[in-house]
C-alpha positions as CSV (number, residue, x, y, z in Angstrom):
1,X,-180.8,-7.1,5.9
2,X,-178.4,-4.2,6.1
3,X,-176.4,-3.6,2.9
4,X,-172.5,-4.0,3.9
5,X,-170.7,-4.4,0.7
6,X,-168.6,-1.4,2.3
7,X,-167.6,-4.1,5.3
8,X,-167.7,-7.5,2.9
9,X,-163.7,-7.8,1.0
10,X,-166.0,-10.4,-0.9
11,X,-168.8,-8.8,-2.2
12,X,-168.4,-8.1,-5.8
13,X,-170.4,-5.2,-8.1
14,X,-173.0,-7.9,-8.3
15,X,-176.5,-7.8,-7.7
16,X,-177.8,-10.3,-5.0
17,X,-179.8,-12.6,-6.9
18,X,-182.4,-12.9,-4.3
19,X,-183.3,-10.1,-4.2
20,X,-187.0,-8.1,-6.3
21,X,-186.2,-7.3,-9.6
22,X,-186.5,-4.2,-9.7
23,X,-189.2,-2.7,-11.5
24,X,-189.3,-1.5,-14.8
25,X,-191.2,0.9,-17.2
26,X,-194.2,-0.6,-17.6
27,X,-195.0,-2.4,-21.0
28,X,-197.8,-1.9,-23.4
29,X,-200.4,-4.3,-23.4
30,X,-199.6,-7.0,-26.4
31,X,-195.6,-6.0,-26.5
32,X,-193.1,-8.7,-26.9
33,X,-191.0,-8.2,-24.0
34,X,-187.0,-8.0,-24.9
35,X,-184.9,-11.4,-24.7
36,X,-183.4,-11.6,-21.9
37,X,-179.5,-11.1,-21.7
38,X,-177.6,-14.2,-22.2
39,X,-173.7,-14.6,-21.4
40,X,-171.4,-15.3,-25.0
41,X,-171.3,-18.6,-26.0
42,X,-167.4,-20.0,-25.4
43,X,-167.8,-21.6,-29.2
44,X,-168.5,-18.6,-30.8
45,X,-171.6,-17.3,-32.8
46,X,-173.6,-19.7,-34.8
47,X,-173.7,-19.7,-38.3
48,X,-176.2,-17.5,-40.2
49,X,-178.0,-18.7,-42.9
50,X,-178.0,-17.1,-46.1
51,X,-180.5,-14.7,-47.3
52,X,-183.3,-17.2,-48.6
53,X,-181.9,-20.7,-47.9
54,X,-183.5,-21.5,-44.5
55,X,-181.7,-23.0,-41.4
56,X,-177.9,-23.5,-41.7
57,X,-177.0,-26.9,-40.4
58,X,-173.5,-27.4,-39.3
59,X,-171.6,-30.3,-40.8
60,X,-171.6,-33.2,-39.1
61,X,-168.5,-34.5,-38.4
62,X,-167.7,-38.1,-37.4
63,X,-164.2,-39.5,-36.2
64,X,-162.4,-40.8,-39.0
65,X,-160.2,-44.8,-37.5
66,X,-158.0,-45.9,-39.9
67,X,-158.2,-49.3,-38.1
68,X,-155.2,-51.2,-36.3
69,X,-151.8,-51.7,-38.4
70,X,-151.2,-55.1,-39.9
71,X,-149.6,-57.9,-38.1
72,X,-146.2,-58.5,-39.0
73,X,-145.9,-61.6,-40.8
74,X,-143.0,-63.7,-39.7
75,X,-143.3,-66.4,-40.7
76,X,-141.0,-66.8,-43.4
77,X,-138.2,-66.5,-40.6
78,X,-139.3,-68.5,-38.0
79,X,-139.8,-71.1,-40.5
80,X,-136.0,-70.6,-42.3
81,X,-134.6,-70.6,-38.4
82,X,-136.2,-74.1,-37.8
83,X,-135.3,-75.7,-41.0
84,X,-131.9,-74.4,-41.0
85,X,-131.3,-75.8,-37.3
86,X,-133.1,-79.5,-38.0
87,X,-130.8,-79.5,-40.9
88,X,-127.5,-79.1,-38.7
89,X,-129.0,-81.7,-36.3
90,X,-129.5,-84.0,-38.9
91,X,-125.7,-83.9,-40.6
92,X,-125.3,-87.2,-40.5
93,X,-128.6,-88.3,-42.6
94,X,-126.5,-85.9,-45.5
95,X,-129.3,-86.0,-48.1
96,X,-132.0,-84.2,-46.0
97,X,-129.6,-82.2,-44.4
98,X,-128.6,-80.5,-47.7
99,X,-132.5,-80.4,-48.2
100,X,-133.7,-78.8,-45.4
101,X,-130.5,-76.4,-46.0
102,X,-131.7,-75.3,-49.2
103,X,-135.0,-75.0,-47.9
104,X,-133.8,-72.5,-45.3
105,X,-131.7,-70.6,-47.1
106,X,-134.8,-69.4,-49.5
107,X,-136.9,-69.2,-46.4
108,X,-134.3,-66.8,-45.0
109,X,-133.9,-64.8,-48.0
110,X,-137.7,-64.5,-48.0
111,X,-137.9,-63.3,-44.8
112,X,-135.3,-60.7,-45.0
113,X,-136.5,-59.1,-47.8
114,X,-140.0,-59.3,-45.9
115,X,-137.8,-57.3,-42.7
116,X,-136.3,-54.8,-45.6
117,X,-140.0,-53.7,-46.9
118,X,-141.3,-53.6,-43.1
119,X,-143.8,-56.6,-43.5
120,X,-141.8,-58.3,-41.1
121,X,-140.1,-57.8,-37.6
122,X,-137.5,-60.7,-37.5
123,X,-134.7,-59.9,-39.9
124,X,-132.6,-61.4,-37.3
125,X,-133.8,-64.6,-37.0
126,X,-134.5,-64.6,-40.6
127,X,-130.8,-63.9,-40.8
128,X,-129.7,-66.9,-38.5
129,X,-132.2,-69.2,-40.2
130,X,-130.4,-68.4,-43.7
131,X,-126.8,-69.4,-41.8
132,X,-128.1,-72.2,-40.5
133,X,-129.2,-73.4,-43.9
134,X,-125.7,-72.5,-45.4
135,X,-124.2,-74.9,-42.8
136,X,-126.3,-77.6,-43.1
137,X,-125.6,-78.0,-46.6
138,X,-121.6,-77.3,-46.0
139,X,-121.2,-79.2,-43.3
140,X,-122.5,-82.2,-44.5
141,X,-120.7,-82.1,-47.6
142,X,-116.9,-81.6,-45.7
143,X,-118.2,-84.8,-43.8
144,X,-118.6,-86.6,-46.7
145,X,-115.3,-85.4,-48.2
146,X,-113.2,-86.3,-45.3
147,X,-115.0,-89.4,-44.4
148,X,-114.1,-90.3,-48.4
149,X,-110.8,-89.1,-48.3
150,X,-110.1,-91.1,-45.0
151,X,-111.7,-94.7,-46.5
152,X,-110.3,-93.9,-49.7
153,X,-106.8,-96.1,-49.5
154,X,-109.0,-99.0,-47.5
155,X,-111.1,-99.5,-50.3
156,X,-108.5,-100.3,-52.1
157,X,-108.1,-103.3,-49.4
């Protein structure tokens, strides 16, 4: 095979690696031949050990998971927004309407502060759980007081 690296745009100063080696100077009988030429390693040199301590071991490093975030806990609003709405739908039974009212307003206060701190997502529905409580125990009471007020001169019947 002719040599046409004058002709080939793609033939590079490289040697063709099928080609003989080529010969070298002859070695001495029990010489250690040299190490052969090896390309840089892309993550730099290793580490030397220290004069006297052996073999330098790199550190092993292992990936560090924090874990997953904690769950929001919401419950404290879902739980004021239910018993502030059972106690508007139960106005007319007054006395456990002004219960559950209480009931939701310290529920809702619960679960605002709980949205404040970032333990909770809902401050919202902790928020309309804590109005809902406030007028189930207002409501209730007006209904009473104008219900009074309007038997008030028939009792007197």
């Amino acid at each position: 095979m002719a040599d046409n690296t004058a002709d080939n745009p793609y033939a590079g100063g490289t040697p063709d690696p099928w080609a003989k080696p080529a010969e070298s100077a002859p070695q001495q009988p029990g010489a250690v031949p040299p190490p052969p030429a090896s390309a840089p390693s892309p993550f730099g040199p290793p580490p030397q050990a220290p004069q006297g301590f052996g073999p330098v071991v790199p550190p092993q490093v292992t990936p560090q998971w924090a874990g997953m975030p904690p769950q929001p806990s919401n419950g404290m609003g879902v739980t004021s927004m239910v018993l502030g709405i059972v106690g508007v739908v139960f106005l007319c039974f007054w006395p456990l309407a002004i219960l559950l009212g209480v009931l939701a307003i310290i529920f809702g206060a619960v679960g605002i502060q709980k949205a404040k701190r970032g333990e909770a997502t809902n401050r919202g529905m902790a928020m309309a759980g804590l109005i809902c409580g406030i007028c189930a125990i207002v409501l209730p009471i007006v209904l009473v007081v104008i219900i009074g007020a309007s038997l008030g001169p028939m009792a007197a019947l």
